[in-house]
LOVO-266791 format. One record per residue (C-alpha): x, y, z; residue in three letters; residue number from 1. Coordinates in pm, whole numbers, always signed. Layout:
<sites>
     px     py     pz tiza padren
      X      Y      Z  ALA    NUM
...
</sites>
This chain:
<sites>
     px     py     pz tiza padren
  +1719   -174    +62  UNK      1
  +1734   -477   +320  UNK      2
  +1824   -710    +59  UNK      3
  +1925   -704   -228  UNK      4
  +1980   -954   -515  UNK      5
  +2235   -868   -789  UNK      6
  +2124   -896  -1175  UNK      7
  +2356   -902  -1476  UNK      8
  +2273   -864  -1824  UNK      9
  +2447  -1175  -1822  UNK     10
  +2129  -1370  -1591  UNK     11
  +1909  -1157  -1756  UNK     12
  +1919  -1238  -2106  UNK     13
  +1848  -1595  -2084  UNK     14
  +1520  -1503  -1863  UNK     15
  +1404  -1291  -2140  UNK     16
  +1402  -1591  -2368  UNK     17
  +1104  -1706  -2114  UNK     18
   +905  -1417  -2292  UNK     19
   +778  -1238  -2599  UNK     20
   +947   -882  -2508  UNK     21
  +1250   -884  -2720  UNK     22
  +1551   -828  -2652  UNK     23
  +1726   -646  -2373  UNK     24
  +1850   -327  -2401  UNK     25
  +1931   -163  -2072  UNK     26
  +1902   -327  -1747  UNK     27
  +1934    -22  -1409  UNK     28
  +1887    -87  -1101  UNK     29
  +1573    +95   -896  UNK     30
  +1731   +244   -552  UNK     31
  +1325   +261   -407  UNK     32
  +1219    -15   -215  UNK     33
  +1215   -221   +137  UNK     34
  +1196   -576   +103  UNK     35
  +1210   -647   -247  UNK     36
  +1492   -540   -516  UNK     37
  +1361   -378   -824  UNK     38
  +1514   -297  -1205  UNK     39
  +1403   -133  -1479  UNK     40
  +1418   -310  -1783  UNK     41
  +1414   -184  -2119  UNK     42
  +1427   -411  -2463  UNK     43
  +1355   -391  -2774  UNK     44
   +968   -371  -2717  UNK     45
   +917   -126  -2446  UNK     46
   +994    -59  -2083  UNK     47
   +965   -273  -1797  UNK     48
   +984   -330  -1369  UNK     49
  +1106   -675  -1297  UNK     50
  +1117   -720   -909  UNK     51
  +1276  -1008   -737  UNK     52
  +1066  -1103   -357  UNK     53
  +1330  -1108   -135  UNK     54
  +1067  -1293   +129  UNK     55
   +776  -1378     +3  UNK     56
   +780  -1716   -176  UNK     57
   +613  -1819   -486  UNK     58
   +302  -1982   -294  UNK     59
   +228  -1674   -152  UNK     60
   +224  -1414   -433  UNK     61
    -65  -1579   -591  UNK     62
   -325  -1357   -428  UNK     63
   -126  -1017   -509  UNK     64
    -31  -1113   -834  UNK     65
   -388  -1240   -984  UNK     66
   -507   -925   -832  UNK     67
   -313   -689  -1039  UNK     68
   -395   -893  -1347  UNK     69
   -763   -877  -1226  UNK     70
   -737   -537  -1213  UNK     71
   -547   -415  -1484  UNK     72
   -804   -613  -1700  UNK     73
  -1111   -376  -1566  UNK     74
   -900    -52  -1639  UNK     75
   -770    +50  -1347  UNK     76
   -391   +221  -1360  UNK     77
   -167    -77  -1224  UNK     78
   +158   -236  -1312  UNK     79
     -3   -530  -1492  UNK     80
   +174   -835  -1499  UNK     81
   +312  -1057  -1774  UNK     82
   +286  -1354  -1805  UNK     83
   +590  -1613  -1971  UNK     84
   +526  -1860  -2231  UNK     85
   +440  -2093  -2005  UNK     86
    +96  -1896  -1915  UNK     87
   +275  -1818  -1553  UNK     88
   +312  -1424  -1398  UNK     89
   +568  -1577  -1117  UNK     90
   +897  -1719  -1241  UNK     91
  +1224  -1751  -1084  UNK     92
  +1612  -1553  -1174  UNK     93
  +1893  -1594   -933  UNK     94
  +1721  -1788   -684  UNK     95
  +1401  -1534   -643  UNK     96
  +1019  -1570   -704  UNK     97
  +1002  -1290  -1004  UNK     98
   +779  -1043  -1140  UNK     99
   +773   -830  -1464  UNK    100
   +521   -588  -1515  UNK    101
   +493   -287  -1748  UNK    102
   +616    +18  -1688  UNK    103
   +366   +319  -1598  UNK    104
   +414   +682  -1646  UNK    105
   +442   +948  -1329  UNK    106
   +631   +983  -1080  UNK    107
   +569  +1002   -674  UNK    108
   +456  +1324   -557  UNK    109
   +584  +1437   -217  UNK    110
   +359  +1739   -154  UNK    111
    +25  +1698   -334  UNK    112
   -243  +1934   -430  UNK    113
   -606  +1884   -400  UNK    114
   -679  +1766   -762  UNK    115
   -451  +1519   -718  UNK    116
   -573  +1392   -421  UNK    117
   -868  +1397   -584  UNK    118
   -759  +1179   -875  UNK    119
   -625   +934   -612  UNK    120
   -957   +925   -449  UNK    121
  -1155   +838   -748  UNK    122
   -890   +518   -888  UNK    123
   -973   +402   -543  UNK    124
  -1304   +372   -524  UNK    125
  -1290   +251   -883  UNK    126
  -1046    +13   -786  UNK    127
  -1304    -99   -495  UNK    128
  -1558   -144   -724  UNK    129
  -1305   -323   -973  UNK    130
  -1249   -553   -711  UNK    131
  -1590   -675   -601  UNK    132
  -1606   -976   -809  UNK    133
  -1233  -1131   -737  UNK    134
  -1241  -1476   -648  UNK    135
   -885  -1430   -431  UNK    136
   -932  -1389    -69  UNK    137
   -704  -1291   +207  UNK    138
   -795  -1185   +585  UNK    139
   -634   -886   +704  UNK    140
   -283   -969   +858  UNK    141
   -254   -615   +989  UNK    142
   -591   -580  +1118  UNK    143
   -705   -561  +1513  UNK    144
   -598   -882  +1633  UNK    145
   -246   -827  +1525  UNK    146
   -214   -459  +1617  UNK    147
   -352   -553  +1964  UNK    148
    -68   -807  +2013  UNK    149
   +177   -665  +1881  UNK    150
   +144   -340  +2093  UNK    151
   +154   -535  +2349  UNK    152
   +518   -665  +2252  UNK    153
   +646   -239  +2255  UNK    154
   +410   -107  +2557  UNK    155
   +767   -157  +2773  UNK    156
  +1005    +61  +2552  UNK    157
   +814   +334  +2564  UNK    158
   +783   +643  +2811  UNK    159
   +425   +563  +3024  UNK    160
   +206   +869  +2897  UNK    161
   +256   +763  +2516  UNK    162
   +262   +382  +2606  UNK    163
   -110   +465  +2831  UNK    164
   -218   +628  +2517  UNK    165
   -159   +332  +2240  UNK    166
   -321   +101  +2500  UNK    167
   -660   +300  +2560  UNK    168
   -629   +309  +2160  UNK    169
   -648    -27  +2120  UNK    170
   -884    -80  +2376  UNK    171
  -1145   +164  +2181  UNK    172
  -1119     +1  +1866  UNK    173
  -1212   -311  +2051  UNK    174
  -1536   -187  +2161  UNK    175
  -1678    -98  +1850  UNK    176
  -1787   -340  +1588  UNK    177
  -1699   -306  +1196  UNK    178
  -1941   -609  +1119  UNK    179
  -2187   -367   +896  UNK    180
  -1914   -209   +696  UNK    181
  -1889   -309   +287  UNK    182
  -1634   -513   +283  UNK    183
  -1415   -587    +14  UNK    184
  -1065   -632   -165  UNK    185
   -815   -301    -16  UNK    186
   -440   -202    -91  UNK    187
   -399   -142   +259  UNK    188
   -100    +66   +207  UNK    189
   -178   +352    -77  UNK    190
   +110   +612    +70  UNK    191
   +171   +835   -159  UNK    192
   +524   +625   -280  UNK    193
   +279   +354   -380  UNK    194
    +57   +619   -640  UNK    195
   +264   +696   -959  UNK    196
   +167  +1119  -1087  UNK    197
   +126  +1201  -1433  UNK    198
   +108  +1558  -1351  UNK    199
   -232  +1586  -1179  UNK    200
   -336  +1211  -1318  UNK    201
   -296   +910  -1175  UNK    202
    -12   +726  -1350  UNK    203
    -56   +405  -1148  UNK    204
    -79   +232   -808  UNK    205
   +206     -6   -743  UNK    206
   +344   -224   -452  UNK    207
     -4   -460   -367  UNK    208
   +157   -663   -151  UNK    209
    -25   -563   +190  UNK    210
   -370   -571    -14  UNK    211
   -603   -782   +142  UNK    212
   -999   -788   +244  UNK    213
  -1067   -596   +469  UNK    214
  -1337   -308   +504  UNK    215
  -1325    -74   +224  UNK    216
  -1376   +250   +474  UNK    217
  -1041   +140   +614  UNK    218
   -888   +172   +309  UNK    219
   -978   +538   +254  UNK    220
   -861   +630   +600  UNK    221
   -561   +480   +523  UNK    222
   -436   +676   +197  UNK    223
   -637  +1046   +313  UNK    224
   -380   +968   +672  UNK    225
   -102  +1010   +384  UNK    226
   -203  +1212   +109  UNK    227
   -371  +1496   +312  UNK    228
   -135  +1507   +575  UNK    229
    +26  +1813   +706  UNK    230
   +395  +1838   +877  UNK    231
   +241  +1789  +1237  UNK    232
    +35  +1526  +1213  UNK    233
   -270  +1707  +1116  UNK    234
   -484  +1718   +817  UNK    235
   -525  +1969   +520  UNK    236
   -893  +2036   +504  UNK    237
   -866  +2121    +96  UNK    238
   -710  +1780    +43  UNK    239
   -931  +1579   +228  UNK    240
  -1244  +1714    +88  UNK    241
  -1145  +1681   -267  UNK    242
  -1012  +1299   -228  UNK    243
  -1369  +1210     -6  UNK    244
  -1547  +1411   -292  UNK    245
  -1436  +1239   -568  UNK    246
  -1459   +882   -394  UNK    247
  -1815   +954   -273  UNK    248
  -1895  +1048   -660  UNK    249
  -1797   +682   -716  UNK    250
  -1888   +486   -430  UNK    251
  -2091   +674   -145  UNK    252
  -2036   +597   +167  UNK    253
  -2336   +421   +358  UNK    254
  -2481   +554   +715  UNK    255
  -2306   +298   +850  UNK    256
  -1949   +425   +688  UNK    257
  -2031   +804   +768  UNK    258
  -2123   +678  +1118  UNK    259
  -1786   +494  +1148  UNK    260
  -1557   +728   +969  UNK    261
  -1403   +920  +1276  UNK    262
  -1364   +610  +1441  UNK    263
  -1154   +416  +1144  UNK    264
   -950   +746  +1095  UNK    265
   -800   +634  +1429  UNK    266
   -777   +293  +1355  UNK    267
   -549   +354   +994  UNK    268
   -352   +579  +1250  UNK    269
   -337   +328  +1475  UNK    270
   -175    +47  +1235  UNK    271
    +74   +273  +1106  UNK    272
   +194   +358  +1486  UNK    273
   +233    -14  +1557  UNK    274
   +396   -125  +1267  UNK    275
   +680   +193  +1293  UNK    276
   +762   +151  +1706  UNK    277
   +781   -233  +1674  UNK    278
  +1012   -169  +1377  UNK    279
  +1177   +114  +1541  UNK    280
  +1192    -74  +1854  UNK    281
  +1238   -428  +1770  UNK    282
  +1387   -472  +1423  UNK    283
  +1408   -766  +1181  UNK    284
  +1803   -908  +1257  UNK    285
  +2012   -783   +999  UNK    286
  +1763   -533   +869  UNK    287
  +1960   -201   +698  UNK    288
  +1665     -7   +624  UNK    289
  +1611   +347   +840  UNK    290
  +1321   +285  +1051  UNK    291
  +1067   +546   +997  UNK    292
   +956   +780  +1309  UNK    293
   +706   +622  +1485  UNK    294
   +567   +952  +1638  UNK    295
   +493  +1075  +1296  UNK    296
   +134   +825  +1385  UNK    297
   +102   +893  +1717  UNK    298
    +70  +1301  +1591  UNK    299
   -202  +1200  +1313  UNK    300
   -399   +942  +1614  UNK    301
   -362  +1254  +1845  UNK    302
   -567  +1508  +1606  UNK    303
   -795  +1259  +1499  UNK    304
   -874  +1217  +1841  UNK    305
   -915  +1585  +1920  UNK    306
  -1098  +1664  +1583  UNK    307
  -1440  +1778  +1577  UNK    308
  -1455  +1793  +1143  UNK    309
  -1380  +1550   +957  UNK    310
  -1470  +1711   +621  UNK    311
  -1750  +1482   +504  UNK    312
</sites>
C-alpha cells in the first residue's frame, strides 16, 4: 500500500460503540489496496470491511458513498454501507474519513471463464439501470479532457513511434462526438480485483471510488478490456461474447452504441495507457506502490485498432 494507517483493537473498540454491530472480535489487516488501508472486522454480529481514505476527505466521499447505499437498496451485489447512530455512513478513527460496510462472499478471479464474464456483464447493466434515478452527479475526471492533457505531460519520456501513436489516439477520439450515447452513473474501473466470485456468481463489486457519469458504453469497454483479456493484449472471443450477451439481455445497446462500440473500445484502452505511463513515468512523491506496465494498454489499443470483429 502507499499509505497506510495503523488500527488497534485498542482505537477500535471505542469506534464500535458509534454502532449497533456488537462487539469486536478479530480485527486483520487486508494487504489489497492502493490508496486506502483496509481491515476486516469481525464482532459479535457478523463480518465486516472498514477502510480508512488515505486522500480523499470527508466532503468528497459523499457521491461514492450514497451511491453504494443507493445501490445496495435496488439489489445489486455491493459492499453496502452502514450507517452510525448518528444516521452518518462517513465517520472518522485515527485521523481518517471511515467506512464500514458488510462483508460479501467471493473472491477475485484472475483467469475467468465465460459464465463468469457473463455474470459480470449482467450486474452491470443491472447496476446501469439501478442507477438511472440517482440524484448524485459527478463529471468524468478521467474522461477526454484529462487524458488529452495529461498525455501531453509523458509524450517526452517516451521512444517517438509509441509517443506518435498515443498522440494520433487522442487526436481520434477528439473527432468523434459521444453526445448521443445513454448516459448515466458508471464504476469506471470494474477490473476484475474490483468484482468479488462466488464460484461462477457475482459475489460483489467493490472499490466505487472512480464511479462517475459518464456514458454507459464506456463503461462496458472498460471491464470486457479486463475481464476478456488475453496475455498479449488481445481479446478472448468466448469471453467477450458471453459478457456483451448477457448485458444486451438487460440493456441493449442502441444504433448509436453499436455504431460507437469499436471506437470506445479504444478510448477505455486509451485511459488505462495514460493513467499507467504518467504513473510509471511521473509518480506521486513518496508513492511505494509498483507501478503497473504501461504497455500492457498500449497492446489492448493496438488490437483494437487492428480488429475487424468485435463480437457483437
Amino acid at each position: 500500500m502507499s499509505v497506510f494507517t495503523t488500527v488497534t483493537e485498542a482505537d477500535l473498540q471505542p469506534f464500535l460503540k458509534r454502532y449497533a454491530l456488537g462487539t469486536l472480535v478479530e480485527l486483520k489487516g487486508i494487504a489489497a489496496g492502493v490508496t486506502n488501508t483496509n481491515y476486516f472486522v469481525t464482532t459479535s454480529h457478523g463480518r465486516y470491511v472498514l477502510t480508512l481514505f488515505e486522500t480523499l476527505m470527508t466532503d468528497e466521499l459523499d457521491y461514492y458513498v450514497k451511491l453504494m447505499a443507493h445501490l445496495a437498496q435496488h439489489g445489486i451485489a455491493v459492499a453496502a454501507p452502514i450507517a452510525n447512530f448518528d444516521e452518518q455512513y462517513v465517520d472518522e478513527l485515527n485521523g481518517r474519513p471511515t467506512l464500514l460496510v458488510n462483508c460479501l462472499p467471493g473472491v477475485v478471479v484472475e483467469e475467468p471463464n465465460a459464465i463468469q464474464c457473463g455474470e459480470v456483464g449482467e450486474m452491470l447493466a443491472q447496476m446501469h439501470l439501478a442507477a438511472r434515478n440517482y440524484s448524485g452527479h459527478m463529471d468524468n475526471p478521467r474522461g477526454p479532457h484529462w487524458w488529452t492533457h495529461t498525455a501531453a505531460e509523458v509524450y517526452g519520456y517516451m521512444p517517438d513511434d509509441e509517443a506518435r501513436q498515443l498522440h494520433d489516439e487522442v487526436l481520434f477520439q477528439a473527432e468523434w462526438s459521444r453526445n448521443e450515447l445513454p448516459r448515466g452513473v458508471v464504476h469506471a474501473d470494474l477490473f476484475r480485483d474490483n468484482v468479488l466470485m462466488n464460484g461462477d456468481h457475482v459475489g460483489g463489486f467493490i472499490d466505487f471510488y472512480y464511479a462517475c457519469n459518464d456514458t454507459l458504453l464506456y463503461d462496458v469497454a472498460i471491464t470486457l478490456n479486463d475481464w476478456c483479456v488475453t496475455a498479449d493484449g488481445d481479446i478472448d472471443a468466448e469471453r467477450a461474447r458471453a459478457l456483451l450477451a448477457a448485458y444486451q439481455s438487460v440493456r441493449p445497446f442502441s444504433e448509436a452504441e453499436l455504431a460507437a462500440w469499436p471506437a470506445m473500445l479504444r478510448a477505455a484502452a486509451l485511459r488505462f495507457w495514460v493513467s499507467r505511463l504518467y504513473d510509471f513515468h511521473k509518480p506521486a512523491a513518496g508513492a511505494l506502490t509498483f507501478a503497473k506496465d504501461p504497455g500492457h494498454f498500449q497492446r489492448v489499443l493496438s488490437k483494437h485498432i487492428a480488429r475487424s470483429d468485435f463480437w457483437l
